[in-house]
GUNU-538485 format. One record per residue (C-alpha): y, z, x; residue in three letters. Coordinates in Angstrom, 1 decimal. Each point is the difference from the previous one (the first is absolute). Last residue first. Layout:
! residues N
v w u resn
Y Z X ala
...
! end
This chain:
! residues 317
v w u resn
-4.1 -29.3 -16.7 unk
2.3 3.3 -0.9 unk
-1.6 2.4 -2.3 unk
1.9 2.8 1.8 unk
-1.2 0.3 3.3 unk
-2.4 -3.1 1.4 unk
-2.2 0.8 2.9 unk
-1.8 -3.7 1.2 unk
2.2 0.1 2.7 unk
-1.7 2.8 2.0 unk
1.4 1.6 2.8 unk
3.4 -1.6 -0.6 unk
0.0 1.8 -3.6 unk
-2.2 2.7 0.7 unk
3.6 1.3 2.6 unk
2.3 -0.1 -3.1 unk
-2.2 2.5 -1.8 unk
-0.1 2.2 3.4 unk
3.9 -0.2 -0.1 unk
0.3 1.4 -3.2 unk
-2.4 2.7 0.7 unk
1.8 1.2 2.9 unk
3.4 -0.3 -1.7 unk
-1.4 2.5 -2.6 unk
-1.5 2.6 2.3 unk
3.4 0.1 2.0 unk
1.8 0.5 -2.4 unk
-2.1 2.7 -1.8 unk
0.5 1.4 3.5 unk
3.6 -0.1 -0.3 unk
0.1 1.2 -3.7 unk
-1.9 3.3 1.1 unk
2.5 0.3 2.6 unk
3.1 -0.1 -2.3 unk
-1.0 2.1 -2.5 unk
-1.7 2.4 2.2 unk
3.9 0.1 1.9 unk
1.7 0.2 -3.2 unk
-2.3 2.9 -1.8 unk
0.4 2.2 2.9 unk
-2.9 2.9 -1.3 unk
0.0 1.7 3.2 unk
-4.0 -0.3 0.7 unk
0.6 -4.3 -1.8 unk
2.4 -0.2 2.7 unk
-1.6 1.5 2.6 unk
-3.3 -2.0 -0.6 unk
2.0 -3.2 -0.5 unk
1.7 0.5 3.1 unk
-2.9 0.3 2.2 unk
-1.7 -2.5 -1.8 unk
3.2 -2.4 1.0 unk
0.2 0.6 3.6 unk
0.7 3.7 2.2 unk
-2.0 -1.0 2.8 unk
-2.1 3.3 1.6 unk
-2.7 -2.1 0.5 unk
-2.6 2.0 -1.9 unk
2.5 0.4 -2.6 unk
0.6 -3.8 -0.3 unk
-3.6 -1.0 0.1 unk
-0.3 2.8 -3.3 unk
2.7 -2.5 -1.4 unk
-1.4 -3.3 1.1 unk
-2.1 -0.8 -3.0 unk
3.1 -1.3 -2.3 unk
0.7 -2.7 2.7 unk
-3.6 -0.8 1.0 unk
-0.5 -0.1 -4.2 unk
2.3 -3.0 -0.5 unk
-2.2 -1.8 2.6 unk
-3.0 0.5 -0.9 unk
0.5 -1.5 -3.3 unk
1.0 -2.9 1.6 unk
-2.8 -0.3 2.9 unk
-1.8 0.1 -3.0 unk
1.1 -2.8 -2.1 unk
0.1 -2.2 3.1 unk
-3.7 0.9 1.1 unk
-1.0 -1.3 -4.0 unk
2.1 -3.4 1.3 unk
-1.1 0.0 3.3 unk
-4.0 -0.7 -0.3 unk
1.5 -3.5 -1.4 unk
1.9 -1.1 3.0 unk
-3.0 1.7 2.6 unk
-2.7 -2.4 -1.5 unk
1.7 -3.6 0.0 unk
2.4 -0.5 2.7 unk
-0.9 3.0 2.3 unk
-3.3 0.1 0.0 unk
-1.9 -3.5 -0.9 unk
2.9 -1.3 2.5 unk
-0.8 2.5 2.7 unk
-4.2 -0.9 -1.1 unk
0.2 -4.0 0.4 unk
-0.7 -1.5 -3.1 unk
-3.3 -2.0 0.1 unk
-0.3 -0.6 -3.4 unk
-2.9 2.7 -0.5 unk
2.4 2.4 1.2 unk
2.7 -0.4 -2.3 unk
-2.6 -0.4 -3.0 unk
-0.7 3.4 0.9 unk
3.3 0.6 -0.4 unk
0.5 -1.4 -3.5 unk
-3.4 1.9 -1.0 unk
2.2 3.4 0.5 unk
-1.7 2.2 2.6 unk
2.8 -0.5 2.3 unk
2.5 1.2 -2.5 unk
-2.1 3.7 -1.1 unk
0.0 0.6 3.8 unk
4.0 -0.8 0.6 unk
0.4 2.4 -3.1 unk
-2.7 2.9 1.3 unk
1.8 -0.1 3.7 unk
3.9 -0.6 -0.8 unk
-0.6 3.0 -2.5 unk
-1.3 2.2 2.4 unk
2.3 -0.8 2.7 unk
3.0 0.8 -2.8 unk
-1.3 3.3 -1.0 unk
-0.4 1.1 3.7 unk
3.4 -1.3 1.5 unk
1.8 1.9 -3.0 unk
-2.1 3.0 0.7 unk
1.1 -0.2 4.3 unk
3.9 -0.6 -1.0 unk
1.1 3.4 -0.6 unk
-1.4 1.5 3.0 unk
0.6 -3.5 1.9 unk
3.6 0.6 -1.2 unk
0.2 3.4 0.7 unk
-0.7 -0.8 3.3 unk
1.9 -3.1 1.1 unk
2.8 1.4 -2.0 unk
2.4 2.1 2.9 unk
-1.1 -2.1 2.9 unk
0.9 -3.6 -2.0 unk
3.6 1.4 -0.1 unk
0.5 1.4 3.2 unk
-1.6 -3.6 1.0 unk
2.1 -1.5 -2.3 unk
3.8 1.2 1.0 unk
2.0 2.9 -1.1 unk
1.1 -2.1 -2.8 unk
-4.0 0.1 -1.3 unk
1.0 3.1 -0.7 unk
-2.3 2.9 1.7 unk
-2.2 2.4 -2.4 unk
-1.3 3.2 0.0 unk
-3.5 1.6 1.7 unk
-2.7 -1.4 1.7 unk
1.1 -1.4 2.7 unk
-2.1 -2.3 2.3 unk
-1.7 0.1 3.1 unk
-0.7 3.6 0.9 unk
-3.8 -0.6 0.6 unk
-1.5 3.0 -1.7 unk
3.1 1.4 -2.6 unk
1.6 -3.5 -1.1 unk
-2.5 -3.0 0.3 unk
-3.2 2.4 -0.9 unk
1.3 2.8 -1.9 unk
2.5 -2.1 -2.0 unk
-2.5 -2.5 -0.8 unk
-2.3 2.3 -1.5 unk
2.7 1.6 -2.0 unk
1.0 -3.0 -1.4 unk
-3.6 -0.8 -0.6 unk
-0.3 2.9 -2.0 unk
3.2 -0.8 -1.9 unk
-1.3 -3.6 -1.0 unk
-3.1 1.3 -1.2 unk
-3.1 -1.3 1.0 unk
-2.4 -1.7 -2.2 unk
1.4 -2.8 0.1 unk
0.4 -0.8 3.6 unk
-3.5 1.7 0.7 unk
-1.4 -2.9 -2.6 unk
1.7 -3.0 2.1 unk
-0.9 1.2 3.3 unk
-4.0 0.4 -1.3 unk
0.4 -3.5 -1.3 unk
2.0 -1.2 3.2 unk
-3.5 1.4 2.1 unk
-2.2 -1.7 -2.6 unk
1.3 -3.0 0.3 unk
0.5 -0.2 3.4 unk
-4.0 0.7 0.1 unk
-0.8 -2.9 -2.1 unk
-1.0 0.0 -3.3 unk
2.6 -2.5 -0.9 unk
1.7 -1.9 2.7 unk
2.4 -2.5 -2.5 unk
0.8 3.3 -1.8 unk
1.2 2.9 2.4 unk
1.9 -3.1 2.6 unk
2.1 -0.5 -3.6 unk
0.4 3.7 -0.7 unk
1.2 0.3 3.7 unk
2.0 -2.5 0.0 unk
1.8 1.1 -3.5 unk
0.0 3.8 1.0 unk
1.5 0.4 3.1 unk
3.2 -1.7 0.8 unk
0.1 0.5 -4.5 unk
-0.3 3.6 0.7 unk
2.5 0.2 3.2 unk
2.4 -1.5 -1.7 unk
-0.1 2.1 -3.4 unk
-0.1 3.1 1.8 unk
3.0 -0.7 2.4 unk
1.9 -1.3 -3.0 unk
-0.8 2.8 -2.0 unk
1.1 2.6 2.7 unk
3.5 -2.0 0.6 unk
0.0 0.1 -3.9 unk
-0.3 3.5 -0.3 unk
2.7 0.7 2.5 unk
2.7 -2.7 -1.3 unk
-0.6 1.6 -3.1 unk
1.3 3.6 1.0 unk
3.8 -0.4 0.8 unk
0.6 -2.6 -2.4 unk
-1.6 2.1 -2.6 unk
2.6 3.4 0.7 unk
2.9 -2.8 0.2 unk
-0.9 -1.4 -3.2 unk
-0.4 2.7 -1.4 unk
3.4 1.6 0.8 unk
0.0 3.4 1.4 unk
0.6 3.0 -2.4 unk
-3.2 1.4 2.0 unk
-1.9 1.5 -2.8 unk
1.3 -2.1 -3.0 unk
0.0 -3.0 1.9 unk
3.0 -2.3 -0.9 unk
-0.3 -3.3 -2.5 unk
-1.7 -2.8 0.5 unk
3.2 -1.8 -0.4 unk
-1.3 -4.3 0.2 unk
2.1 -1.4 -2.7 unk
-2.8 -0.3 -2.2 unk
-1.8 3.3 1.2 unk
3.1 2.0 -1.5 unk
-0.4 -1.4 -3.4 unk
-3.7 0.7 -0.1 unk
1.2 3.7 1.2 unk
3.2 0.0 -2.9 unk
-2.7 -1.0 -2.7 unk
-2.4 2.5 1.1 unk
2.3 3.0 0.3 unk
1.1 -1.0 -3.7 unk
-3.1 0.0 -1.1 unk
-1.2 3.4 1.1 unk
2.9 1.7 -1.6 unk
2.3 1.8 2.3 unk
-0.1 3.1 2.0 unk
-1.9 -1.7 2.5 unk
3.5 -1.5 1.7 unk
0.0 2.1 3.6 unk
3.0 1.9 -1.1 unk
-1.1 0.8 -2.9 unk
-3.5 1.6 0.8 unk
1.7 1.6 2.9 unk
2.2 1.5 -2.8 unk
-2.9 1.1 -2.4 unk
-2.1 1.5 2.9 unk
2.7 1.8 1.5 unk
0.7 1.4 -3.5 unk
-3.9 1.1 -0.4 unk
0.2 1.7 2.6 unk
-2.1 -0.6 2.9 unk
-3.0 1.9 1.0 unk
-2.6 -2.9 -0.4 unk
1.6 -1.7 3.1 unk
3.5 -1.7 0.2 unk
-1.3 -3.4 1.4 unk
-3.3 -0.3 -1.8 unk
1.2 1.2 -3.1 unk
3.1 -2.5 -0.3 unk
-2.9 -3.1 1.4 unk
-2.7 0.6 -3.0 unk
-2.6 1.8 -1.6 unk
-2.9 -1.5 -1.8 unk
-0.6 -3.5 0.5 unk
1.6 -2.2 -2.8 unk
3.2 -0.4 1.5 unk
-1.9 -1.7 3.0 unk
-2.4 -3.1 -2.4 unk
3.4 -0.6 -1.9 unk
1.7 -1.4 2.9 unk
-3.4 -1.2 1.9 unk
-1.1 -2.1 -3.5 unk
3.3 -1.7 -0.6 unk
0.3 -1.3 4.0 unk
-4.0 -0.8 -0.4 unk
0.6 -2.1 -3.2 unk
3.6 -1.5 1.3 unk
-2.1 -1.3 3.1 unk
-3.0 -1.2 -1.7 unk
2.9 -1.6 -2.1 unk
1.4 -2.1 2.9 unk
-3.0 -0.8 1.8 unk
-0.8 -1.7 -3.7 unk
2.9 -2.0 0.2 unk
-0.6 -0.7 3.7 unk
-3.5 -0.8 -1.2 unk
1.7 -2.4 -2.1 unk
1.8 -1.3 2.4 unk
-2.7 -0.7 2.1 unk
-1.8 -2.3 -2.3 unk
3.0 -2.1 -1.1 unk
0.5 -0.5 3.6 unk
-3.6 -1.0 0.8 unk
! end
């Protein structure tokens, strides 16, 4: 197990360095850049040359790489070419916001979607079925931002219950906390609930029509021990891998959540930043959800192993 996950830390390590090399170049590449986009069209070429200078693109391409990869080892991500502000501060400020929605979304999806995907499969055909089928392919089909809006009107405008615009700090207590991303989190949460129940449904079905199960039955094995011991550990591991993936994408998916919301979080920033051309901040963000992706994956690879202990990883025995 330890060699195991060290080499997918290894191999963390250069996804990381791959995406990190491909962002840098990836920006300079698009036409135009940050000089134009903060002195206009109409500036002089001389304004042009000196802003150029003093923000560092005047030199060669390799040499900006070599001192940005040099700056992310000792942890200086650099200043925001818009705001001047550190990036760190500018992504400090906004992460806690999508992540607060994320964790609200991912909560309430697994709350939801595991029992009911399980209750789904073991009562086949039958009208609760069909109602959390129905449920299941709304949640997919709608978008996040629609239901956002939906929301919104309902809990916000009709009833006056909740806000539904910006964000309280969890330092200003939880409730005021909890008020301000109940909403966009069900908004952003709802697909992720959807894809999952689905899953937990056909995998859970696929197990207990397996001969083992059957045999199960025929031995007398009570039906909660037939479930959840036998049937419900393997149906996990494909639900696992999804519930992953799903994951990583709540957190890039929430930016149209955001502007519904009025919560200035990491889409929101990466939109303005990639509009303004602030190569530091897009650096930075991109790499965070890459992050994020990455570590997700790794843990879901650690997670077969206890749900299955016949899963080997690297030609180990």
């Amino acid at each position: 197990m330890k060699q195991y996950i060290a080499k997918r830390l290894l191999h963390a390590a250069f996804i990381m360095w791959l995406v990190a090399t491909t962002v840098f170049f990836g920006l300079r590449f698009i036409p135009g850049g940050p000089v134009r986009t903060m002195l206009g069209q109409e500036a002089t070429p001389a304004a042009v040359r000196q802003l150029r200078h003093e923000l560092g693109l005047d030199q060669p391409l390799w040499v900006q790489y070599v001192d940005w990869m040099t700056d992310l080892l000792v942890g200086d991500f650099g200043r925001s070419i818009a705001s001047n502000q550190q990036v760190g501060e500018v992504i400090a400020q906004a992460a806690p916001k999508t992540l607060s929605i994320a964790l609200v979304g991912i909560v309430i999806g697994l709350t939801v979607a595991i029992p009911t995907g399980i209750i789904s499969a073991t009562r086949k055909n039958e009208p609760i079925d069909y109602v959390s089928t129905v449920a299941a392919f709304l949640g997919i089909s709608m978008p996040a931002f629609f239901v956002g809006i939906l929301l919104a009107l309902v809990f916000g405008v009709w009833f006056n219950l909740l806000p539904v615009f910006g964000y309280t700090p969890l330092s200003e207590g939880f409730v005021p906390w909890l008020k301000s991303v109940i909403l966009p989190g069900i908004a952003t949460g709802l697909p992720y609930t959807a894809v999952v129940m689905r899953m937990t449904r056909s995998s859970l079905l696929e197990v207990l029509d397996e001969p083992y199960m059957r045999t199960a039955r025929a031995k007398g094995v009570q039906g909660r021990v037939r479930l959840f011991k036998h049937a419900l550990q393997n149906a996990l591991i494909p639900v696992v891998t999804v519930a992953g993936i799903q994951l990583a994408l709540i957190i890039v998916g929430s930016v149209t959540v955001e502007i519904v919301f009025g919560i200035k979080g990491l889409g929101r920033v990466l939109i303005n930043s990639i509009l303004d051309r602030d190569y530091p901040v897009v650096q930075v963000t991109i790499l965070l959800v890459a992050g994020v992706m990455v570590f997700t994956n790794l843990v879901v690879d650690i997670v077969y192993t206890f749900l299955d202990p016949r899963i080997r990883y690297g030609g180990e025995k």
